[in-house]
PDB file of N, CA, C, O and CB in Angstrom:
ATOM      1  N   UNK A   1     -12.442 -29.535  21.838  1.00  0.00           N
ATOM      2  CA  UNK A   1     -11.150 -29.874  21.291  1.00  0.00           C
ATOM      3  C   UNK A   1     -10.906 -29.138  19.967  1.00  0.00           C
ATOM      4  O   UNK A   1      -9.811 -28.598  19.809  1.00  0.00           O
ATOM      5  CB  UNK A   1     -11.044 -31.382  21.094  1.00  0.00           C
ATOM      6  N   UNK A   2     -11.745 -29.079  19.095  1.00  0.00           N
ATOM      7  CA  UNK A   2     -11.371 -28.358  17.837  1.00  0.00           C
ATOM      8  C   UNK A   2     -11.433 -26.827  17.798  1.00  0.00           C
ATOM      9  O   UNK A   2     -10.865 -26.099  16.984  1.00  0.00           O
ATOM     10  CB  UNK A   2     -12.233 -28.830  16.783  1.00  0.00           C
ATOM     11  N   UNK A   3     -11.987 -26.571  18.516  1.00  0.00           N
ATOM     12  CA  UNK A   3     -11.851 -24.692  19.331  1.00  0.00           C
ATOM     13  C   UNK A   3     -10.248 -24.479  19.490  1.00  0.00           C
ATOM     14  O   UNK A   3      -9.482 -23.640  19.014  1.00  0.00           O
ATOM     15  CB  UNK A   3     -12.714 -24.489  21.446  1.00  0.00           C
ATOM     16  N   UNK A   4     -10.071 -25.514  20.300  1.00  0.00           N
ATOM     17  CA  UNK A   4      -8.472 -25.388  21.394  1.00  0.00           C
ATOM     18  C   UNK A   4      -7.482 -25.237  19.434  1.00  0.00           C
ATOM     19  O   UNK A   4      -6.697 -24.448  18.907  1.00  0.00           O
ATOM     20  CB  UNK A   4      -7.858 -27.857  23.007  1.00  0.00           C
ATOM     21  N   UNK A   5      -8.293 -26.694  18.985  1.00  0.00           N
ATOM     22  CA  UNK A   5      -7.099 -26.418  17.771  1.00  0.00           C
ATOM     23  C   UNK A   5      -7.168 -25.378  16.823  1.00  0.00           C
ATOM     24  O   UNK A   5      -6.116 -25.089  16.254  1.00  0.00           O
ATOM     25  CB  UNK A   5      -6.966 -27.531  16.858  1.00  0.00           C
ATOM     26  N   UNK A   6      -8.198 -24.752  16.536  1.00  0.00           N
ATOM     27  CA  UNK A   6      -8.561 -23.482  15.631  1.00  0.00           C
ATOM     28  C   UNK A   6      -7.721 -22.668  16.362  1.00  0.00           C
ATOM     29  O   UNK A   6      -6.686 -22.244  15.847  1.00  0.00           O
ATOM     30  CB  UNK A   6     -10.192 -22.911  15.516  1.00  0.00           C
ATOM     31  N   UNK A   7      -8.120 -22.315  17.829  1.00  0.00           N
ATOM     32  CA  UNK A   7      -7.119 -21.248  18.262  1.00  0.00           C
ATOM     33  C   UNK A   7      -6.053 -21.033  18.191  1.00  0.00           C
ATOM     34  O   UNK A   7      -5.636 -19.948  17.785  1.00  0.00           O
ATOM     35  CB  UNK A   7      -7.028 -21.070  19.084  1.00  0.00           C
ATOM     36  N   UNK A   8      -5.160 -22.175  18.632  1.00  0.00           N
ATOM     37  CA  UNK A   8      -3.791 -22.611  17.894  1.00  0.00           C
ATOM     38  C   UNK A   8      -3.611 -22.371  16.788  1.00  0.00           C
ATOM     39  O   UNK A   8      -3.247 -21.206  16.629  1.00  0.00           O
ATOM     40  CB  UNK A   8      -3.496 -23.792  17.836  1.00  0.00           C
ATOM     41  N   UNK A   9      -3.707 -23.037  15.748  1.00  0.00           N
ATOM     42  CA  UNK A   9      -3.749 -22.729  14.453  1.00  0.00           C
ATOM     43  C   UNK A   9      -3.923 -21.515  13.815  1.00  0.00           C
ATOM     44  O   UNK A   9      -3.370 -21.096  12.799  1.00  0.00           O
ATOM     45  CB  UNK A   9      -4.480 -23.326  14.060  1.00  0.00           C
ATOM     46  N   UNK A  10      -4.893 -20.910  14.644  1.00  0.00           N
ATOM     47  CA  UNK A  10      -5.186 -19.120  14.187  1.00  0.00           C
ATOM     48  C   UNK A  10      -3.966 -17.792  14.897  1.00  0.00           C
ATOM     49  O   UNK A  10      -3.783 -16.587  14.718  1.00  0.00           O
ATOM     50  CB  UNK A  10      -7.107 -18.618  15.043  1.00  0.00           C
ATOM     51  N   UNK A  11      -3.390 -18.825  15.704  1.00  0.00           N
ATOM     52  CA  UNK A  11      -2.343 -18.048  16.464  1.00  0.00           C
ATOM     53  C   UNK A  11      -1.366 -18.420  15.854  1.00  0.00           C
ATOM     54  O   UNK A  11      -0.554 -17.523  15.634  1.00  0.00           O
ATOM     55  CB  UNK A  11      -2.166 -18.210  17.895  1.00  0.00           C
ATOM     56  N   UNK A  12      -1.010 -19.803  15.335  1.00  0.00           N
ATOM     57  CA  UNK A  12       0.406 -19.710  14.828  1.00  0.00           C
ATOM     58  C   UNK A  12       0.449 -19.336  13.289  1.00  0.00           C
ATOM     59  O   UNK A  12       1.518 -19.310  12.679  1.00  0.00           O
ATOM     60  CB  UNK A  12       1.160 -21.117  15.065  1.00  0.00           C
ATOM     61  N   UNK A  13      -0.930 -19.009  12.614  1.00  0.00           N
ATOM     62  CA  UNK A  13      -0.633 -18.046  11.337  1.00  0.00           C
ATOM     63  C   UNK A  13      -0.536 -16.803  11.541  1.00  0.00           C
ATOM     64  O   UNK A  13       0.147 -16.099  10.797  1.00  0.00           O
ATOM     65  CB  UNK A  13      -1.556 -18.064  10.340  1.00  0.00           C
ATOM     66  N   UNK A  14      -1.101 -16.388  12.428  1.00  0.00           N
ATOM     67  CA  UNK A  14      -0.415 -14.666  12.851  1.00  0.00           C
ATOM     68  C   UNK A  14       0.749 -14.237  13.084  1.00  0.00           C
ATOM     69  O   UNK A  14       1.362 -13.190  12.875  1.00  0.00           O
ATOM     70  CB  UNK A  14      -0.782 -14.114  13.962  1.00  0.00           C
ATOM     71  N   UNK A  15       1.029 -15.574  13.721  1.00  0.00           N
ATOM     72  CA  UNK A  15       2.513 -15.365  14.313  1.00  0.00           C
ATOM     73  C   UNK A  15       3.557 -15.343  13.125  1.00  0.00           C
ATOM     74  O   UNK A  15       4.667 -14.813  13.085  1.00  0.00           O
ATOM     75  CB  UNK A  15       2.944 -16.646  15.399  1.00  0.00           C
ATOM     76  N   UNK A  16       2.980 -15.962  12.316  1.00  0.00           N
ATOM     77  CA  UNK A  16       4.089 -16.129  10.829  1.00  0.00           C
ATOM     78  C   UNK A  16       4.123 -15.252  10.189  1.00  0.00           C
ATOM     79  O   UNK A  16       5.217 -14.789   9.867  1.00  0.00           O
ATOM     80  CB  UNK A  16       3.877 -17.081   9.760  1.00  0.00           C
ATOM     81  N   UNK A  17       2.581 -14.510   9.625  1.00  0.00           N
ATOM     82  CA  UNK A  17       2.654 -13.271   9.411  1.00  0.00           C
ATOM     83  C   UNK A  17       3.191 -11.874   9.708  1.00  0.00           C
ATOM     84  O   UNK A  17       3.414 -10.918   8.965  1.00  0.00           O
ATOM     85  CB  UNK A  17       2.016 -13.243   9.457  1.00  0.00           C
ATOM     86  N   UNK A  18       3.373 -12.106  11.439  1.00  0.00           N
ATOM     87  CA  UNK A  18       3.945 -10.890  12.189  1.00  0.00           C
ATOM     88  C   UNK A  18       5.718 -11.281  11.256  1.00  0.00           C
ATOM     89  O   UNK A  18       6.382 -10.335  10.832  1.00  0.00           O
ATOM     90  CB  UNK A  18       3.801 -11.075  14.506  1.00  0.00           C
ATOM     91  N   UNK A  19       6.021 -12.185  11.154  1.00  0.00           N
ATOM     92  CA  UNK A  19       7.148 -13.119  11.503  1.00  0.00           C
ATOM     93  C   UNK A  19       7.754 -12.100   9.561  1.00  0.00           C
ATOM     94  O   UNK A  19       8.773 -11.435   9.375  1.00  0.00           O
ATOM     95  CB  UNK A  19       6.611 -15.598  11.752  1.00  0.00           C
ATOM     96  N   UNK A  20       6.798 -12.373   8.706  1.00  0.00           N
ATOM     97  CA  UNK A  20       6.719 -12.291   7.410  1.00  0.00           C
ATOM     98  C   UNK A  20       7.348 -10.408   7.204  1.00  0.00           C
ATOM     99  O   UNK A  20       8.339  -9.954   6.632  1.00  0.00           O
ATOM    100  CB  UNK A  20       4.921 -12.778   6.902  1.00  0.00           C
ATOM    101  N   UNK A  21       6.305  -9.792   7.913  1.00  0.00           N
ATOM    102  CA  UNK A  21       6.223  -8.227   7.940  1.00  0.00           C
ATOM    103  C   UNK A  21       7.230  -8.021   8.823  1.00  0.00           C
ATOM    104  O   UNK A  21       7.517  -6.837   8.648  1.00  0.00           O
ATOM    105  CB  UNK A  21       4.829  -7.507   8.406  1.00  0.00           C
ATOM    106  N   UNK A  22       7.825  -8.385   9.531  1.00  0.00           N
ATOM    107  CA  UNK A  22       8.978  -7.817  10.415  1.00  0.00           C
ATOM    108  C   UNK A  22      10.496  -8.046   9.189  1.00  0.00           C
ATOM    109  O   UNK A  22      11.409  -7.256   8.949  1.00  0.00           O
ATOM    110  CB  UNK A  22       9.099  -8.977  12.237  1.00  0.00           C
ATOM    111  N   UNK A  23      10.269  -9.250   8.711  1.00  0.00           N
ATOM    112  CA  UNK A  23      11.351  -9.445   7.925  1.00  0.00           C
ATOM    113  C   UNK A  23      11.460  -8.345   6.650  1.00  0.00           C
ATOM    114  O   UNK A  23      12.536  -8.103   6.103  1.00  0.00           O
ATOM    115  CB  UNK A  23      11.257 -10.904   7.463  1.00  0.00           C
ATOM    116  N   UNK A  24      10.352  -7.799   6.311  1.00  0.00           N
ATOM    117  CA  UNK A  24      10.201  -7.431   5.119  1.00  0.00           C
ATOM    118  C   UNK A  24      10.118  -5.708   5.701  1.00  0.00           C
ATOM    119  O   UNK A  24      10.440  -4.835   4.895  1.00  0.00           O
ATOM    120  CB  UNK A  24       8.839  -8.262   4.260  1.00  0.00           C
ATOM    121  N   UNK A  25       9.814  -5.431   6.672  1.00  0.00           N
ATOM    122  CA  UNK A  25      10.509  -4.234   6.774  1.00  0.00           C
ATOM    123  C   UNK A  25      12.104  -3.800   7.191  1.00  0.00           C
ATOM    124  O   UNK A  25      12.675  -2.728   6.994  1.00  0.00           O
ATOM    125  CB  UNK A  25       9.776  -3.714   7.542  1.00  0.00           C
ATOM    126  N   UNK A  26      12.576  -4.974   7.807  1.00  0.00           N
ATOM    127  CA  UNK A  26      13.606  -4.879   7.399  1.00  0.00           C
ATOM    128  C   UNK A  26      14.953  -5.002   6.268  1.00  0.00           C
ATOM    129  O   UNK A  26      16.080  -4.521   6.155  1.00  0.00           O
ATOM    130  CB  UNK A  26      13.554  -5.116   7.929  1.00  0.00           C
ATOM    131  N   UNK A  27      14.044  -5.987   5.511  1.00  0.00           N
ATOM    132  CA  UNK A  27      14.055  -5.626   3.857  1.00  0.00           C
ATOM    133  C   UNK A  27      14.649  -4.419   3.195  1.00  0.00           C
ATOM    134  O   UNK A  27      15.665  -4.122   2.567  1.00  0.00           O
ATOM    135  CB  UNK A  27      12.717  -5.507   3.393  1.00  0.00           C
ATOM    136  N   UNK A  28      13.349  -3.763   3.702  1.00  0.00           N
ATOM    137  CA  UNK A  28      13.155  -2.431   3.063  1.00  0.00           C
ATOM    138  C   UNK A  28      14.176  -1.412   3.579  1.00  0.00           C
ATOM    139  O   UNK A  28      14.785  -0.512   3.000  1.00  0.00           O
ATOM    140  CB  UNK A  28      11.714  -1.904   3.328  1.00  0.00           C
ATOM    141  N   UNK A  29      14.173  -1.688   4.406  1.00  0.00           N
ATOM    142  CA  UNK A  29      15.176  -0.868   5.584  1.00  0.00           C
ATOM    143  C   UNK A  29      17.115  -0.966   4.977  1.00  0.00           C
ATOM    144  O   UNK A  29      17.987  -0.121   4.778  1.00  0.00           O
ATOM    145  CB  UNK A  29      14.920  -2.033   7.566  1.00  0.00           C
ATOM    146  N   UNK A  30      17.054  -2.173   4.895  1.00  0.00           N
ATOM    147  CA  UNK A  30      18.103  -2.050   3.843  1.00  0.00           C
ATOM    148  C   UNK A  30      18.638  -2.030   2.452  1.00  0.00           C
ATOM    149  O   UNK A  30      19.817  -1.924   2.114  1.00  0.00           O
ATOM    150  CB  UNK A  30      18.496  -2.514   4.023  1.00  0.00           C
ATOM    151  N   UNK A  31      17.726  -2.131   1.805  1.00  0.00           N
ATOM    152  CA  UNK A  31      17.224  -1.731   0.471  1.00  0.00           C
ATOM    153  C   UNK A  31      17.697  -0.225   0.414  1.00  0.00           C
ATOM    154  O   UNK A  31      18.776   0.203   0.003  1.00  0.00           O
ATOM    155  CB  UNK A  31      15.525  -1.933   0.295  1.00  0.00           C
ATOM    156  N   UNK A  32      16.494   0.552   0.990  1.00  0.00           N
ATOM    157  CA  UNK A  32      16.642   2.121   1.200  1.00  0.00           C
ATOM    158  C   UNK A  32      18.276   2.401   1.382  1.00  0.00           C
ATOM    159  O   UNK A  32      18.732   3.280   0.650  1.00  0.00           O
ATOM    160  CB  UNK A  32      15.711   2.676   2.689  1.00  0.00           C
ATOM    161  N   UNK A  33      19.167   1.757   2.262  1.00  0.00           N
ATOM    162  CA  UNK A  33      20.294   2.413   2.925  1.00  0.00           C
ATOM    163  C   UNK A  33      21.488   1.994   1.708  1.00  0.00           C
ATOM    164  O   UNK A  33      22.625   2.461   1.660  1.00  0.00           O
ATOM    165  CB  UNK A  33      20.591   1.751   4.690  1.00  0.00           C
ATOM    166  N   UNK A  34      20.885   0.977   0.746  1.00  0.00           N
ATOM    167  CA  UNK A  34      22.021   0.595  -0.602  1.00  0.00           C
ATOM    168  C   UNK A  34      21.154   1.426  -1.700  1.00  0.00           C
ATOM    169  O   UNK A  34      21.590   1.553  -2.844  1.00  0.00           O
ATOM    170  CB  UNK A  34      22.238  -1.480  -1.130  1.00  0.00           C
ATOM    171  N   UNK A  35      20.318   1.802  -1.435  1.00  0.00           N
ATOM    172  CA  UNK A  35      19.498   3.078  -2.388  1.00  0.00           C
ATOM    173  C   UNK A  35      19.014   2.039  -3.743  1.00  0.00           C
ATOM    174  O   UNK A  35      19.124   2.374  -4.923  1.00  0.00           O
ATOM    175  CB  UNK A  35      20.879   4.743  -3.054  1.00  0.00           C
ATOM    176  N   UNK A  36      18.431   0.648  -3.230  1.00  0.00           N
ATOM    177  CA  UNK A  36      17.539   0.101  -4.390  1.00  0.00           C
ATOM    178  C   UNK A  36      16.765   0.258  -4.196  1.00  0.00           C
ATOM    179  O   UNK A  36      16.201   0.464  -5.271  1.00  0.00           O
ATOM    180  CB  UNK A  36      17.407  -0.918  -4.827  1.00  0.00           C
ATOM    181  N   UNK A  37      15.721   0.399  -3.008  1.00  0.00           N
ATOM    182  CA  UNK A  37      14.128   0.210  -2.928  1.00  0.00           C
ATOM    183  C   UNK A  37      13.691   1.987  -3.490  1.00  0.00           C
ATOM    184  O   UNK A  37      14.295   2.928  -2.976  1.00  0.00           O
ATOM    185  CB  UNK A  37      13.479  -0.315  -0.881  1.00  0.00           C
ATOM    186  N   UNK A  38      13.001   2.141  -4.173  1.00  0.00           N
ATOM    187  CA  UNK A  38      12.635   3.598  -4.300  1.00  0.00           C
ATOM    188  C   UNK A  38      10.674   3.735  -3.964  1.00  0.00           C
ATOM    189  O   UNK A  38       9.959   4.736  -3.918  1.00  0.00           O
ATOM    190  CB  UNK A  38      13.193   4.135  -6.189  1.00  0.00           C
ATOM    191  N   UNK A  39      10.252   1.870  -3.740  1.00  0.00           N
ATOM    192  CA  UNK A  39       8.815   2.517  -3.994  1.00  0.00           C
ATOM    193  C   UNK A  39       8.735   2.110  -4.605  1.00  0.00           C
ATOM    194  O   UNK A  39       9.526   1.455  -5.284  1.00  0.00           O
ATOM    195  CB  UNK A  39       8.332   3.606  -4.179  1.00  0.00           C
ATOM    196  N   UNK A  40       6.812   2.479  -4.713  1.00  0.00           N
ATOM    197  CA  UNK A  40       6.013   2.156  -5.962  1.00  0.00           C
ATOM    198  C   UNK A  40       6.105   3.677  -6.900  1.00  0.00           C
ATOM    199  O   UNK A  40       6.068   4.755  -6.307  1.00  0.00           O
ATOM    200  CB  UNK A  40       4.225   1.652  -5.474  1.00  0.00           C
ATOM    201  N   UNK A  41       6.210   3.610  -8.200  1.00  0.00           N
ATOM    202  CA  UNK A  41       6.606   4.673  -8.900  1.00  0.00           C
ATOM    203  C   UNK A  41       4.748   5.427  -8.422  1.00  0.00           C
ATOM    204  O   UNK A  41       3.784   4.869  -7.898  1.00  0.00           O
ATOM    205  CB  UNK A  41       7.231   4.221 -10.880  1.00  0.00           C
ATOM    206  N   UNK A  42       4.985   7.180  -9.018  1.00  0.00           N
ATOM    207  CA  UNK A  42       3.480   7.309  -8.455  1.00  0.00           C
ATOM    208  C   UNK A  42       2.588   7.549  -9.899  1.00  0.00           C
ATOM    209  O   UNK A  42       3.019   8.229 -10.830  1.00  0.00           O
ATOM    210  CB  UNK A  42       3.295   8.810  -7.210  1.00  0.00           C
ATOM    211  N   UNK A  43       1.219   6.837  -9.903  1.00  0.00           N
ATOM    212  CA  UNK A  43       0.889   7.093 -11.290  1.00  0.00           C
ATOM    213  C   UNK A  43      -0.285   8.080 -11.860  1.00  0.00           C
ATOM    214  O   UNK A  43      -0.852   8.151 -12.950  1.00  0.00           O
ATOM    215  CB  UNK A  43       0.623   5.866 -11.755  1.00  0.00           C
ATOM    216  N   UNK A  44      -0.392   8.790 -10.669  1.00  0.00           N
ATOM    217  CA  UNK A  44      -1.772   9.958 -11.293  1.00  0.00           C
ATOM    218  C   UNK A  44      -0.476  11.368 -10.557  1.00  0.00           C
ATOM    219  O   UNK A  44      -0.227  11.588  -9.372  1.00  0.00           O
ATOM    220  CB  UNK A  44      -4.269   9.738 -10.030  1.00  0.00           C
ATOM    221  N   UNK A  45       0.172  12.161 -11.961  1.00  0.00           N
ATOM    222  CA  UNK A  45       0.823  13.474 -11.539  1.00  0.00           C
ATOM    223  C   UNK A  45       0.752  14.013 -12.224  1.00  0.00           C
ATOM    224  O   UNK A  45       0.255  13.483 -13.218  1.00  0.00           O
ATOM    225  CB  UNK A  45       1.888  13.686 -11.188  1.00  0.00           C
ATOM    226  N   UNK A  46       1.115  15.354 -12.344  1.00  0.00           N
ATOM    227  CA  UNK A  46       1.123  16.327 -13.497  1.00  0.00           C
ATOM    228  C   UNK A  46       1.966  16.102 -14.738  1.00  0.00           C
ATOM    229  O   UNK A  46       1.645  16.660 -15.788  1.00  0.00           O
ATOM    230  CB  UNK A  46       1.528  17.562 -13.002  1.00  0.00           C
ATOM    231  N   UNK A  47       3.069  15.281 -14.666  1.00  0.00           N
ATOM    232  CA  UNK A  47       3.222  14.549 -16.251  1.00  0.00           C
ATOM    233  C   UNK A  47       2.930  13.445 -16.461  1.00  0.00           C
ATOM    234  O   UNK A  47       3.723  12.902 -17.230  1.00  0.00           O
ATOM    235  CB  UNK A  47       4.398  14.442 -16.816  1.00  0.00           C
ATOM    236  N   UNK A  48       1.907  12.653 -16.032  1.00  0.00           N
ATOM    237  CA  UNK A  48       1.522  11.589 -16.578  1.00  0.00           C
ATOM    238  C   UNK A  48       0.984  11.814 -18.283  1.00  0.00           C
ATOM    239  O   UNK A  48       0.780  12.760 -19.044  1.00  0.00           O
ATOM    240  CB  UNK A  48       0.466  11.075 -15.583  1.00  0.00           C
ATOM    241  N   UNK A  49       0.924  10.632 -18.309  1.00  0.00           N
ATOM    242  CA  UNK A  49       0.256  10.796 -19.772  1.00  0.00           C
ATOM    243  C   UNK A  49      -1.598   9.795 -19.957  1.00  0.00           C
ATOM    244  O   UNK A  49      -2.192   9.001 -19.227  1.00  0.00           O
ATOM    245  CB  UNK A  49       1.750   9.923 -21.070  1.00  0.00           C
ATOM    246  N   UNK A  50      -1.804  10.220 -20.873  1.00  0.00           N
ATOM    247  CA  UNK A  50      -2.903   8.962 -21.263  1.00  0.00           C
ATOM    248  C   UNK A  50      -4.436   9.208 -19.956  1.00  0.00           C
ATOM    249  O   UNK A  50      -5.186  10.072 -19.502  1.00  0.00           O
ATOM    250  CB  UNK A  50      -1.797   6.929 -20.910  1.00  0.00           C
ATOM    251  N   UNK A  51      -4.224   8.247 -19.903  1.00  0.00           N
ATOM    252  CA  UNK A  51      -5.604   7.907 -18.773  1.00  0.00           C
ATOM    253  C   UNK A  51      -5.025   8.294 -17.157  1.00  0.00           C
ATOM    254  O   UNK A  51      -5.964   8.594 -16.419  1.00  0.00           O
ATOM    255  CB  UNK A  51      -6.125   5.823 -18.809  1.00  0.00           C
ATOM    256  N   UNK A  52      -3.943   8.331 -16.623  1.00  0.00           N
ATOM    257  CA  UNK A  52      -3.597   8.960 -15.913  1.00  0.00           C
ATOM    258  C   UNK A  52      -3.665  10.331 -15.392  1.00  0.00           C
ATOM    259  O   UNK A  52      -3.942  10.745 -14.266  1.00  0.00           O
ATOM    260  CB  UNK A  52      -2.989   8.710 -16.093  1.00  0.00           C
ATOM    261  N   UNK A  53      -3.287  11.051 -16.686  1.00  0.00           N
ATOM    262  CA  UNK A  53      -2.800  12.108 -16.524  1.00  0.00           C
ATOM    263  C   UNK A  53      -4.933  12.741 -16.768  1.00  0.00           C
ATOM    264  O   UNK A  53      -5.397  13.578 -15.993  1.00  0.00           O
ATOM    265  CB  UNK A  53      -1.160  12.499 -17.792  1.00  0.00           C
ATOM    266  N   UNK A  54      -5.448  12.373 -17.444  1.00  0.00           N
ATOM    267  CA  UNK A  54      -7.047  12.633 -17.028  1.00  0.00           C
ATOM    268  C   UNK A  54      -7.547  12.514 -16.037  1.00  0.00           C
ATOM    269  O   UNK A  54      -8.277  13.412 -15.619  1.00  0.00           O
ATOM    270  CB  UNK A  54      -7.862  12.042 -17.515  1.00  0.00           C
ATOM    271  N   UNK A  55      -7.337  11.405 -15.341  1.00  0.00           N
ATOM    272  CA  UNK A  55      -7.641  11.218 -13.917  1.00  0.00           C
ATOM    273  C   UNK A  55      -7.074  12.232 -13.013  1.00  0.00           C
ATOM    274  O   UNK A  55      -7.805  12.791 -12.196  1.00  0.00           O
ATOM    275  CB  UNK A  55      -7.181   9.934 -13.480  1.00  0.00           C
ATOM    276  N   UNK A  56      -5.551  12.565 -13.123  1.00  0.00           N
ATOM    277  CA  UNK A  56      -4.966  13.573 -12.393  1.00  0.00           C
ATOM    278  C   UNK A  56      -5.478  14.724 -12.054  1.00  0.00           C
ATOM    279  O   UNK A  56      -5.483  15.292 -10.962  1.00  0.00           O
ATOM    280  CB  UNK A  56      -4.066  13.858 -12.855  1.00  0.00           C
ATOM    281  N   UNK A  57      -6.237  15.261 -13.829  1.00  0.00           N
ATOM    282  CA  UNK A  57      -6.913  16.528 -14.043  1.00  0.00           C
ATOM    283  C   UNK A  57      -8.221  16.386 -13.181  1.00  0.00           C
ATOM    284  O   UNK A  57      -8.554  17.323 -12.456  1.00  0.00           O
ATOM    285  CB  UNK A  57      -7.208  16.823 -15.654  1.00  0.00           C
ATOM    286  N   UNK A  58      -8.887  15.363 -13.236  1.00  0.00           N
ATOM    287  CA  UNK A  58     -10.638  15.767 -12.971  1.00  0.00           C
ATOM    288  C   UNK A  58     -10.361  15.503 -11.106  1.00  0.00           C
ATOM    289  O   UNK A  58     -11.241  15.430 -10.249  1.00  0.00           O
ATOM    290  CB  UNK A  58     -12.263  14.193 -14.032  1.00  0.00           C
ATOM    291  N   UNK A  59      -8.825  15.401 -10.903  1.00  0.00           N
ATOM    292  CA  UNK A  59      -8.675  15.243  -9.035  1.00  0.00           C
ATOM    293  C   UNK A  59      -8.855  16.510  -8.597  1.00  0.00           C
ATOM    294  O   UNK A  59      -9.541  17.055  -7.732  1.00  0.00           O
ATOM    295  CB  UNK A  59      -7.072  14.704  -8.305  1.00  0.00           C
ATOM    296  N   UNK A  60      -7.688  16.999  -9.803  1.00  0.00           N
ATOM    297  CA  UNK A  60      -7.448  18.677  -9.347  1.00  0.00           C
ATOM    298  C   UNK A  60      -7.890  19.212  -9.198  1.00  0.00           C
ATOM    299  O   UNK A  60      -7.737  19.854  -8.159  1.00  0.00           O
ATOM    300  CB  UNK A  60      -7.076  19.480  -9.675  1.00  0.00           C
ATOM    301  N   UNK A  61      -9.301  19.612 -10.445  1.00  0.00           N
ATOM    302  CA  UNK A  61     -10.081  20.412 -10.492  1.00  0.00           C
ATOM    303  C   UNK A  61     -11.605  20.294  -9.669  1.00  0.00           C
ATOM    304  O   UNK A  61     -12.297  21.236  -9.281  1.00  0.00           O
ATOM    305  CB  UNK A  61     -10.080  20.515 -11.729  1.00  0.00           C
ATOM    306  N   UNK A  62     -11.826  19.128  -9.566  1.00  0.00           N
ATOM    307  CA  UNK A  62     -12.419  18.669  -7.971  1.00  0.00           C
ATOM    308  C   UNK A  62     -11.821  19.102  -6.873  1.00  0.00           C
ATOM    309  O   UNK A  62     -12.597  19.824  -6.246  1.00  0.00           O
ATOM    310  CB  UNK A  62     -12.381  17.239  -7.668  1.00  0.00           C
ATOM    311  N   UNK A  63     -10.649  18.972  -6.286  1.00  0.00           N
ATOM    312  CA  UNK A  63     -10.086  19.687  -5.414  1.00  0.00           C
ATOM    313  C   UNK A  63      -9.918  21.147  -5.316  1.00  0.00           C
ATOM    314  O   UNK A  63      -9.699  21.620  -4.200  1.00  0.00           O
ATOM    315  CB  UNK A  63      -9.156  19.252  -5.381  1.00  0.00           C
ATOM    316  N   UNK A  64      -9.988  21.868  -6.273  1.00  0.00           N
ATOM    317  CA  UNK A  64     -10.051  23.387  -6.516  1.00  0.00           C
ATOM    318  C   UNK A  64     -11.785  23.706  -6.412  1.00  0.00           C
ATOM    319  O   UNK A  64     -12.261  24.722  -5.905  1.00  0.00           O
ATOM    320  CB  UNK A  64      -9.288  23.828  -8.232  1.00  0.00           C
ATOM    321  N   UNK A  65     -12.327  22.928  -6.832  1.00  0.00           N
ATOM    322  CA  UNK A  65     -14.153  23.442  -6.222  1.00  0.00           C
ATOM    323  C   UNK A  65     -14.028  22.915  -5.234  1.00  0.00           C
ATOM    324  O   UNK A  65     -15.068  23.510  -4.950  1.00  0.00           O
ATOM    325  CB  UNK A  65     -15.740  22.923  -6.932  1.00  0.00           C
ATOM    326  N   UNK A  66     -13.724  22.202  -4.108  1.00  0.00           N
ATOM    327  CA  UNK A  66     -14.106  21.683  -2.987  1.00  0.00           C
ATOM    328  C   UNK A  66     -15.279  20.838  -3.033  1.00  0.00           C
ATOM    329  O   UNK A  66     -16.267  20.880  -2.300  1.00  0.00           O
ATOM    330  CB  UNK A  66     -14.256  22.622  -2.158  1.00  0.00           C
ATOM    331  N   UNK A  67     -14.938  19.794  -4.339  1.00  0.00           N
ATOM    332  CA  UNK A  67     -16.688  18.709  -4.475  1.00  0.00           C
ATOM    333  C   UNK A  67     -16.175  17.817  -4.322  1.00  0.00           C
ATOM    334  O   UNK A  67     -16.863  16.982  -4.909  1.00  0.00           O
ATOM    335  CB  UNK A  67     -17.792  18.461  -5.869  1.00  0.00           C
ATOM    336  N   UNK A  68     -15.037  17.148  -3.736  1.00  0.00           N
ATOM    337  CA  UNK A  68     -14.352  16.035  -3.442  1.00  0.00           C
ATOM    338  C   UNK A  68     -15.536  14.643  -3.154  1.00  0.00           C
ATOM    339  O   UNK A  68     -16.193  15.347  -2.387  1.00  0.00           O
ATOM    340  CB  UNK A  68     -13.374  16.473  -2.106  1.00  0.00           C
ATOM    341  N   UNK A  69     -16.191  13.510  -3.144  1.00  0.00           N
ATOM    342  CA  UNK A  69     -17.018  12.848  -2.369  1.00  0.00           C
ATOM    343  C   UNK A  69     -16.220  11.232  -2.701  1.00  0.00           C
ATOM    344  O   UNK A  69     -15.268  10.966  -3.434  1.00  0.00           O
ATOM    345  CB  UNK A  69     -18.776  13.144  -2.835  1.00  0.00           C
ATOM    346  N   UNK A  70     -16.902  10.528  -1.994  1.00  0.00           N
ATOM    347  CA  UNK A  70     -16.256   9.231  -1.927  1.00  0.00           C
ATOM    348  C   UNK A  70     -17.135   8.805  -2.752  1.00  0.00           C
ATOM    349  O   UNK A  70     -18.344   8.689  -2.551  1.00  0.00           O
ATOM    350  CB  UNK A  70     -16.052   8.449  -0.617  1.00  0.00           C
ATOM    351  N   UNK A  71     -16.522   8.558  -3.723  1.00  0.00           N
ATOM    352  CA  UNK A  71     -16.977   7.862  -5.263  1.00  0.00           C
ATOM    353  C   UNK A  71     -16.576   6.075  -5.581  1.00  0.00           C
ATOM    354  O   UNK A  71     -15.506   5.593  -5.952  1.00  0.00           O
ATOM    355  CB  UNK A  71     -15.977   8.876  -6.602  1.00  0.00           C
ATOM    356  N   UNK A  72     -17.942   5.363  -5.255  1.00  0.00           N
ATOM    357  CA  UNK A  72     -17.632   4.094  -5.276  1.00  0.00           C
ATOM    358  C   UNK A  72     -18.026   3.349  -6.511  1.00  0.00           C
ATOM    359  O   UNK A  72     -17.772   2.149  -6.615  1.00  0.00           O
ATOM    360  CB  UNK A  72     -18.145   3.549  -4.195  1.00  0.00           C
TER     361      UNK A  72
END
């Protein structure tokens, strides 16, 4: 009996979630078409400033030697 209800229960929070993300891309969808949604601004570019704009540099120049590694 408590299987049957977990399953349930685990199905009807998915379902809300699907329910959540469908709404919210359509959100976005009209957001975009009244030209408010722009995104997350982007924060490592060539004019950043500060601690950004360092990070930006040591991407680049990693990417120009080809020493790229997954750094955890």
């Amino acid at each position: 009996m408590s299987d049957l209800f977990l399953t349930l229960l685990s199905w009807m929070v998915e379902e809300e979630r699907n329910r959540i993300k469908t709404a919210q891309r359509e959100g976005i969808v009209i957001a975009k078409e009244r030209g408010a949604f722009k995104g997350k601004p982007r924060k490592y570019h060539a004019d950043a400033m500060g601690k950004d704009r360092l990070i930006y540099n040591i991407v680049v120049q990693l990417l120009q030697n080809e020493s790229v590694v997954n750094i955890h």
